[in-house]
C-alpha positions in Angstrom: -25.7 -10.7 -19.7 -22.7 -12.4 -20.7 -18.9 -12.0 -22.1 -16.1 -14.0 -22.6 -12.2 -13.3 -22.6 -9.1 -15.0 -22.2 -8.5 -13.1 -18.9 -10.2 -10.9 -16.3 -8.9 -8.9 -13.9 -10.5 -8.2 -10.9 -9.7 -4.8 -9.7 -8.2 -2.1 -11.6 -5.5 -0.5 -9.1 -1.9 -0.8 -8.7 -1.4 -4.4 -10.0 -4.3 -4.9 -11.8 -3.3 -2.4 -14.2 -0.2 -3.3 -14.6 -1.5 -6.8 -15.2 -3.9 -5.9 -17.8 -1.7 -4.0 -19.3 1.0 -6.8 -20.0 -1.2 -9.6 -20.8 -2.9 -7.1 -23.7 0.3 -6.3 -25.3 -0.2 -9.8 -26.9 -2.9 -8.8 -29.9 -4.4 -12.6 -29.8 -4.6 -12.7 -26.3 -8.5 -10.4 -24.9 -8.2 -9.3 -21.2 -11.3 -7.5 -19.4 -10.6 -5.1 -16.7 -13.3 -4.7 -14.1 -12.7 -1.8 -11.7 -16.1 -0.6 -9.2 -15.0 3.0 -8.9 -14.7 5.7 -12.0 -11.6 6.2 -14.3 -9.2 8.9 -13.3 -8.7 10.0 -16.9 -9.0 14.0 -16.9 -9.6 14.0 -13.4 -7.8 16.7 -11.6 -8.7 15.7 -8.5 -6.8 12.7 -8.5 -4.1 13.0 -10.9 -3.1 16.4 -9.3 -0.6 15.1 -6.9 -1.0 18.2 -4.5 -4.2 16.9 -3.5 -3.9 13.7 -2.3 -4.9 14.2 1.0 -8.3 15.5 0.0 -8.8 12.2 -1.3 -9.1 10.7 2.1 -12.9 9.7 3.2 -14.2 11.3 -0.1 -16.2 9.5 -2.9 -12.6 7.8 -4.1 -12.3 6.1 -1.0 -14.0 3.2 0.8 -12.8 4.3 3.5 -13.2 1.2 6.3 -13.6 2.0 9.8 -11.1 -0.3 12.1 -13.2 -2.9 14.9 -13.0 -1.5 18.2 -9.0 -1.8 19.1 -8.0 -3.2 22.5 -4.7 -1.2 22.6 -5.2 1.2 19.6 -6.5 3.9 17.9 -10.4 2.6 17.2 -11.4 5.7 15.3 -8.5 5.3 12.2 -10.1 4.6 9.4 -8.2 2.4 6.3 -8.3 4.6 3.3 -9.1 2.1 0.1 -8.9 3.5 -3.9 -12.3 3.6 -5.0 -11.0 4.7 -8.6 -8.9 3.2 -11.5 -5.3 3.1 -10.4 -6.5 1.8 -7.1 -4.2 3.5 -4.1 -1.2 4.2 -6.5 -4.3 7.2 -7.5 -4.7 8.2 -4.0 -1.6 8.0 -2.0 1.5 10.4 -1.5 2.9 8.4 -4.2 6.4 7.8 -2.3 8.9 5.6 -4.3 10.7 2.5 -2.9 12.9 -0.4 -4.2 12.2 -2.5 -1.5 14.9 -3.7 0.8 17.2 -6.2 -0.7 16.8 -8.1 2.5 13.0 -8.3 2.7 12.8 -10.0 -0.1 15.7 -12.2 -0.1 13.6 -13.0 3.1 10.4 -13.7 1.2 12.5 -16.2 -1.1 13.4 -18.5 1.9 9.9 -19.3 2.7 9.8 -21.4 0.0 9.1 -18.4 -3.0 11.5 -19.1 -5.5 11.6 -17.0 -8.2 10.6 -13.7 -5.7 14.7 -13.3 -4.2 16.0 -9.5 -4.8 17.7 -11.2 -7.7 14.4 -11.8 -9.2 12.6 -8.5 -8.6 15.3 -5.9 -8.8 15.1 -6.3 -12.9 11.1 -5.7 -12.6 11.9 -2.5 -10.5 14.2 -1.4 -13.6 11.5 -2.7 -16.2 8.7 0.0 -14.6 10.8 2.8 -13.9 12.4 5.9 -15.7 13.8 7.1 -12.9 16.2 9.8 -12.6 18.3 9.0 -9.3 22.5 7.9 -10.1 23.2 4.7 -10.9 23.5 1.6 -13.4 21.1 -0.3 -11.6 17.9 2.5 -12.3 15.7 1.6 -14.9 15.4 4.4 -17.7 12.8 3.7 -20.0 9.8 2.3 -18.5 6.0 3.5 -17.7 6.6 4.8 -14.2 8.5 7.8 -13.8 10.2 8.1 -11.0 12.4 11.4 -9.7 13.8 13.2 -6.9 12.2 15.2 -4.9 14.0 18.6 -5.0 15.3 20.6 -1.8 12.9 23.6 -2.4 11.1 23.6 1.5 13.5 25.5 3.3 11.8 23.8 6.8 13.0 20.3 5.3 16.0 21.4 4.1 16.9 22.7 7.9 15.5 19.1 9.1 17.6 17.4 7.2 20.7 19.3 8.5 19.6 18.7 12.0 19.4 15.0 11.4 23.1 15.5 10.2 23.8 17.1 13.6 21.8 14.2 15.5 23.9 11.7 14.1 21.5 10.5 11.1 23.9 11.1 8.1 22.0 12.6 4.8 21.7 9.0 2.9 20.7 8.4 -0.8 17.3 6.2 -1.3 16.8 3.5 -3.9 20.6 3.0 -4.2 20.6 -0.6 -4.2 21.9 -0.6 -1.0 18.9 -0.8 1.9 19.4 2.1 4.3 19.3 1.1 8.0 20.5 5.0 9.2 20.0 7.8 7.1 18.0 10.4 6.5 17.3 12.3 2.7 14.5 13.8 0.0 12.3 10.7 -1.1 12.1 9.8 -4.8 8.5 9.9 -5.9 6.5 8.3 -8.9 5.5 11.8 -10.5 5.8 13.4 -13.6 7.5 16.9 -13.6 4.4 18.9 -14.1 3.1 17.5 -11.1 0.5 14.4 -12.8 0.9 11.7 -10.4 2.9 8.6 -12.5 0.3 5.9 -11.2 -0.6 2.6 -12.5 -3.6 3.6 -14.7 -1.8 6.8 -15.8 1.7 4.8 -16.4 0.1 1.8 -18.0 -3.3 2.0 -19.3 -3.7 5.7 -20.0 -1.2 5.6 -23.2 -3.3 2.3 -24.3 -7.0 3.2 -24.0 -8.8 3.3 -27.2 -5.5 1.7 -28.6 -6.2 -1.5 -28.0 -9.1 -3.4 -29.2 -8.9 -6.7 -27.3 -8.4 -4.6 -23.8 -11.8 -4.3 -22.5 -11.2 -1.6 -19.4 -15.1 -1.8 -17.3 -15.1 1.2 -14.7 -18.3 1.2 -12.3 -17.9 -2.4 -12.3 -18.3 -3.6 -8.5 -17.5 -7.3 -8.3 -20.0 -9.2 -5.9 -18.6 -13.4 -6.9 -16.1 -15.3 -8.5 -17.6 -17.9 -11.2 -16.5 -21.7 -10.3 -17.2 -24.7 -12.5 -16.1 -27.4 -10.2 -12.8 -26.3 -8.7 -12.1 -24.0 -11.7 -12.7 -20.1 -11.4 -14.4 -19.3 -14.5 -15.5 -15.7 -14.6 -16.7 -12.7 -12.4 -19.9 -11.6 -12.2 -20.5 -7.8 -11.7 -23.4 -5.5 -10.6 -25.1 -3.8 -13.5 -25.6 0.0 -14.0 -29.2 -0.6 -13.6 -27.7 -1.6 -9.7 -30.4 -5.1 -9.7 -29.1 -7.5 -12.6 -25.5 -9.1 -12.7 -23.0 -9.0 -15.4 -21.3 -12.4 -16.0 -18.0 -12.5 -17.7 -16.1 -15.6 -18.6 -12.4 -16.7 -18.5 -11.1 -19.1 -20.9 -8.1 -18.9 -19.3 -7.4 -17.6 -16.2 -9.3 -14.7 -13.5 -6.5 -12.4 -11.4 -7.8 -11.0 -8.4 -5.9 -7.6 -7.6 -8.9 -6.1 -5.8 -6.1 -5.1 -2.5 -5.3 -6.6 1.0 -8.9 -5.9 2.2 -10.9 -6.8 -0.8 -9.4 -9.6 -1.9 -10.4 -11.6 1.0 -13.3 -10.0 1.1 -13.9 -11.5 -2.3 -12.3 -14.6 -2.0 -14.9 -15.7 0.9 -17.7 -14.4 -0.4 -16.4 -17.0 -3.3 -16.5 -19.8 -0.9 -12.8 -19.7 -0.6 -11.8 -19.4 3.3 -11.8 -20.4 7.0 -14.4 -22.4 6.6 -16.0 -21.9 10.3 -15.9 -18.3 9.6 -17.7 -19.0 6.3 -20.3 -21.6 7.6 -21.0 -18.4 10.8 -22.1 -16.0 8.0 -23.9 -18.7 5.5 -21.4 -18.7 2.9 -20.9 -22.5 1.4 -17.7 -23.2 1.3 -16.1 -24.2 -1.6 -12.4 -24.4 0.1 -11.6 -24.6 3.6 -8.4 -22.1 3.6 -7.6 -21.2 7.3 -5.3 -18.2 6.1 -7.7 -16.3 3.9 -7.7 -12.6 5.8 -5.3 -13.6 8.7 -2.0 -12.1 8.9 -3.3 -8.4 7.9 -0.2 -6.6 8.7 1.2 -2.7 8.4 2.8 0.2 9.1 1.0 1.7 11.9 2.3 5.5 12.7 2.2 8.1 14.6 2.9 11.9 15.0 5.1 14.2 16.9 4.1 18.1 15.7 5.3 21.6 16.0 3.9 25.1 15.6 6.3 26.5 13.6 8.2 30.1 14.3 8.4 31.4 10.3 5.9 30.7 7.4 5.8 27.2 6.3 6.1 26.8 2.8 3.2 27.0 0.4 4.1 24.9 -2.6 5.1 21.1 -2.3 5.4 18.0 -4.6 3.3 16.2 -2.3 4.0 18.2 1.3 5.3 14.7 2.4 8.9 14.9 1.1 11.7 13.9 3.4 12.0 10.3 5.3 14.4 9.1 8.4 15.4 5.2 8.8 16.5 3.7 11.9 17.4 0.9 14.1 16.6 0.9 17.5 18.8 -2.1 18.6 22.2 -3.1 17.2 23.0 -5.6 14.6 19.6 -5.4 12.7 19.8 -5.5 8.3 16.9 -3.5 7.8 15.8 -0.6 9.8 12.7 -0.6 12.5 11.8 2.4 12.6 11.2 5.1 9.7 9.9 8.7 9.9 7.9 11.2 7.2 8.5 14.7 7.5 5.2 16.4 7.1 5.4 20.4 6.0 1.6 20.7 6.9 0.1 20.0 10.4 -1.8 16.8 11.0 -4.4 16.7 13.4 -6.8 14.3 11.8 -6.1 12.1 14.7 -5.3 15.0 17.6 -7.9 17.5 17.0 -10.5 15.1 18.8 -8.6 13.9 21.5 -8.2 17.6 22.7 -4.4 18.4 21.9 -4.3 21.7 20.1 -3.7 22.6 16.1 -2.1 25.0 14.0 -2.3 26.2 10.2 1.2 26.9 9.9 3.1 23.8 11.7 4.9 20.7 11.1 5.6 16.7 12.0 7.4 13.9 12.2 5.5 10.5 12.0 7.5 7.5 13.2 6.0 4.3 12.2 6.9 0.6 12.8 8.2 -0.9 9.4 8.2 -4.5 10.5 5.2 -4.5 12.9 4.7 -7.6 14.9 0.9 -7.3 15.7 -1.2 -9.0 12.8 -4.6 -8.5 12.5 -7.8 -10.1 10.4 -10.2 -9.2 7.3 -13.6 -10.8 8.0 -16.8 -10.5 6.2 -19.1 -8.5 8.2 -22.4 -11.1 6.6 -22.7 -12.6 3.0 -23.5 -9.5 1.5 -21.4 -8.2 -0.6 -22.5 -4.9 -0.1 -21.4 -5.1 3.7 -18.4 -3.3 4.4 -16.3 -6.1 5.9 -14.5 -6.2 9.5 -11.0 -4.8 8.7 -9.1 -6.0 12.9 -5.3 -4.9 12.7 -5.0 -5.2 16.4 -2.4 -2.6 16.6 0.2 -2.9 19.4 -0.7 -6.4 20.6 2.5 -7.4 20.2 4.9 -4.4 22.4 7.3 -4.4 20.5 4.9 -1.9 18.3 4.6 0.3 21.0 8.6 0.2 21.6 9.8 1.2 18.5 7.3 3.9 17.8 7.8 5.4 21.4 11.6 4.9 20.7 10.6 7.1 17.1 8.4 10.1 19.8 12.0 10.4 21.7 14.3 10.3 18.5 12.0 13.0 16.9 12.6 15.4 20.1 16.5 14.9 19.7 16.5 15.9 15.9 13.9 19.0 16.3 16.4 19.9 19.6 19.5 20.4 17.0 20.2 24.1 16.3 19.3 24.1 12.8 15.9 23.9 13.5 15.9 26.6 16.3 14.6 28.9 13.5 11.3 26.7 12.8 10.7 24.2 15.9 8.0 26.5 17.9 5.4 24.9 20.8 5.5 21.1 20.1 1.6 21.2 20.0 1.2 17.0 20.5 2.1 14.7 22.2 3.5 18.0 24.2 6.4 18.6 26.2 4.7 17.5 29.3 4.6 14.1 27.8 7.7 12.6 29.2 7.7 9.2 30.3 7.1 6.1 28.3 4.1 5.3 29.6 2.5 8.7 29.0 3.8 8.7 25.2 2.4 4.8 24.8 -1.2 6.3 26.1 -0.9 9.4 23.6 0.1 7.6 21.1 -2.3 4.6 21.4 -5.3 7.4 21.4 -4.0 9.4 18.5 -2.0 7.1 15.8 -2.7 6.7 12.5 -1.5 4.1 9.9 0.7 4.8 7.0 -2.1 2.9 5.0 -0.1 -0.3 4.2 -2.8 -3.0 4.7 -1.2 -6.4 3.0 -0.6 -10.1 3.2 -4.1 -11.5 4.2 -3.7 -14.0 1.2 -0.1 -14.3 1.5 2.2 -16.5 -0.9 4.0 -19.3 1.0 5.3 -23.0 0.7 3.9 -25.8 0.4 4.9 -26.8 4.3 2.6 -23.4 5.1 -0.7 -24.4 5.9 -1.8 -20.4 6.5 -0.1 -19.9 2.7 -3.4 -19.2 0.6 -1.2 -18.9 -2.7 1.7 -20.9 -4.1 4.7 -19.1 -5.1 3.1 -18.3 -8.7 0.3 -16.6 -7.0 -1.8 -19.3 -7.6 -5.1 -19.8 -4.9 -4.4 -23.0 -3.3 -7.4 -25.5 -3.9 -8.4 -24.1 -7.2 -7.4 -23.9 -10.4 -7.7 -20.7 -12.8 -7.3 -18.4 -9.9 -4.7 -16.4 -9.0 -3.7 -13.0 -6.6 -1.9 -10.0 -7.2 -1.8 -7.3 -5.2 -0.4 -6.3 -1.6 -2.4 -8.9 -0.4 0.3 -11.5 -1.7 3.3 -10.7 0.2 4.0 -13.2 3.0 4.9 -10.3 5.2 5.0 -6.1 4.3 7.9 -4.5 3.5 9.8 -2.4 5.5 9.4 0.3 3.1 6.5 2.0 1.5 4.7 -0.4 -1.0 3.6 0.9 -3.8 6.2 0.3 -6.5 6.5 -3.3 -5.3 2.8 -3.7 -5.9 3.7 -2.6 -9.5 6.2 -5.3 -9.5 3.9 -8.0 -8.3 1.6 -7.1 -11.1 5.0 -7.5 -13.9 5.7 -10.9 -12.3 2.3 -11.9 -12.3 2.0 -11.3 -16.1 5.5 -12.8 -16.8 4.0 -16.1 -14.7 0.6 -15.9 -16.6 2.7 -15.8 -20.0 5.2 -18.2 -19.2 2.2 -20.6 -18.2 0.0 -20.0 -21.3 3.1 -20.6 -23.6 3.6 -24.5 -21.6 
């Protein structure tokens, strides 16, 4: 079986939609999407943005269990979309420009074309965003807002922060926030629809397009090479035996995510090629940095029986966020917090600290984490769930920050206007004093913030670990190219998501500029 388009995608989730959804706006230009888990059209469970968390390790998730960790948490598990919309379906959809700095950053290894200058206008292209300012887009796909001051707990953190020092700060201003505390802006619609990539791009095209081919239940197991050339994906049929070949005349975009990418990539041939030989894979291109420098933001959590009800409604019960530095003279802050108006024990519970229904947290994570890790194929079959490593807190200055974050968290639920809601603090516990006691709490009971990226990062031509050029092009081939978290050269100091959506818009605009030379 057989089928032929200009362009596939490979993985319908944040970029890929966005990337299928560009390239099709060209009539004479076909474009197949191939997604392996369902569509999310008239799906309350994912679209309602309430229940995101019930999302985690169900049949929407792949859900990949970490390898054993030396200094870490080896129970977290790596939550993965299994749907269309990929994670922008199944996270806490939090809204971030990123900073200004990170990717002025990215731009001096050798990325032209990816400064702030460059991807600030893609921000405003996606967004209708409500927050002040000339520099907010208005009318694109993604609707952004504010999240409004309705949890009386967050509205008494927030003043606490004030009286900790951490001045009430407004996000996505076009100025990066180092120290400062506020609501986050979210990409939601008013009625409470999650404003992801498949319900901001594709679902006001399906059916409306004839030469957009969107395949759900699609799970990927090769890329197609003639040569050196990528010329097609093949696919598992529904009958779970036969595969489904579809060919490119033009290009193949892989924006299957920071762990399935690589994945994919190497089971392609296309990797470290002693890792490849190991598990019988013949290599095709020997590319050392295929599923190295798997970075993140790993997290963890400082909670609180509280002393009055908690409140019952939320946009997302994730609302508020905290920046930080925790030296002087840094541009972009190290540490960041989410306020969570629930409890969160999922990582607690089974290392005996007690729980409450009516509680809350603070989760300090490491926004510029200096432990990388690796994706490795676990054997050549694709149906193998590969060997997802971070290696959390090999590097200390993980550990440093975060415990820095534990003590910061215990100043600002100290202040007096949270002596109304700041009950027992149920973990790490007040017994928990010295830094070597909160490193060994936390390095039993942290959880990630579900950032996995850059294992087939974008670099230089001086970068021998750079597995794409700086128009997300696979070095080695041709016809191939990346978009997805897996691309950045390092993560963001912010959550992703909305610069996922951008990668997708510039990996478009690239595709179109290429096809028109």
């Amino acid at each position: 079986m057989t089928g032929e388009f200009d362009y596939i995608v490979v993985g319908g989730g944040t970029a890929g939609s966005v990337v299928a959804a560009r390239l099709s706006e060209d009539p004479d230009v076909t474009v197949a999407l191939l997604e392996a888990g369902p569509s999310d059209v008239d799906d309350p469970a994912v679209l309602e943005l309430t229940k995101w968390m019930a999302l985690l390790e169900s049949g929407y998730d792949w859900d990949y269990l970490v390898e054993p960790q030396e200094s870490g948490n080896s129970f977290l598990r790596h939550a993965r979309a299994r749907v269309l919309g990929g994670c922008s379906s199944h996270n806490s959809c939090i809204a971030f420009w990123a900073p200004a700095e990170d990717l002025d950053e990215w731009s001096s290894l050798g990325l032209p074309g990816w400064s702030s200058k460059d991807i600030f206008p893609l921000y405003q292209r996606l967004e209708t965003n409500d927050g002040p300012g000339d520099h907010h887009g208005r009318s694109g796909p993604v609707t952004i807002r504010s999240v409004p001051p309705n949890d009386p707990t967050g509205v008494a953190l927030l003043q606490a922060c004030e009286q900790a020092g951490i001045p009430r700060t407004e996000f996505n201003s076009g100025e990066t926030v180092t120290h400062g505390a506020n609501w986050f802006q979210i990409n939601a619609r008013e009625d409470g629809t999650r404003s992801s990539a498949s319900v901001s791009y594709l679902h006001p095209i399906i059916g409306k397009r004839p030469n957009l081919e969107i395949i759900t239940g699609a799970r990927v197991r090769r890329l197609l090479f003639d040569g050196k050339r990528c010329t097609g994906a093949e696919y598992l049929a529904d009958d779970l035996i036969h595969g489904v070949q579809l060919r490119a005349r033009r290009e193949v975009i892989l924006s299957s995510g920071a762990i399935d990418t690589p994945k994919l990539l190497m089971l392609s041939g296309i990797g470290p090629a002693s890792h490849l030989r190991e598990v019988g894979v013949d290599v095709l291109v020997d590319s050392p940095g295929v599923g190295e420098n798997l970075q993140d933001h790993p997290e963890g959590v400082i909670q609180w029986d509280a002393l009055q009800p908690m409140t019952t409604e939320s946009t997302q019960w994730w609302e508020i966020g905290i920046f930080t530095t925790t030296e002087e003279g840094l541009d972009r802050p190290d540490l960041m917090f989410h306020y969570g108006s629930v409890p969160f024990d999922m990582n607690t519970l089974r290392q005996g600290y007690p729980t409450t229904e009516n509680g809350f947290c603070l989760t300090p994570n490491v926004t510029r984490s200096r432990s990388t890790g690796t994706v490795r194929l676990r054997s050549r079959d694709y149906r193998d769930k590969p060997k997802v490593d971070p290696r959390y807190f090999t590097d200390e200055h993980d550990m440093r920050v975060m415990t820095y974050g534990i003590k910061l968290a215990r100043k600002i639920a100290e202040q007096p206007a949270l002596d109304e809601w700041a009950g027992t603090e149920l973990a790490p516990g007040k017994d928990v004093k010295t830094d070597d006691e909160i490193a060994d709490y936390l390095r039993k009971t942290h959880n990630t913030v579900y950032h996995p990226s850059c294992t087939a990062k974008m670099g230089g031509d001086g970068d021998p670990m750079a597995v794409l050029d700086a128009r997300l092009r696979v070095r080695g081939v041709e016809g191939l190219r990346v978009a997805d978290g897996s691309a950045m050269p390092f993560l963001v100091a912010v959550n992703p998501c909305i610069t996922t959506m951008a990668i997708g818009e510039k990996c478009a605009d690239l595709l179109k500029e290429d096809a028109r030379s």
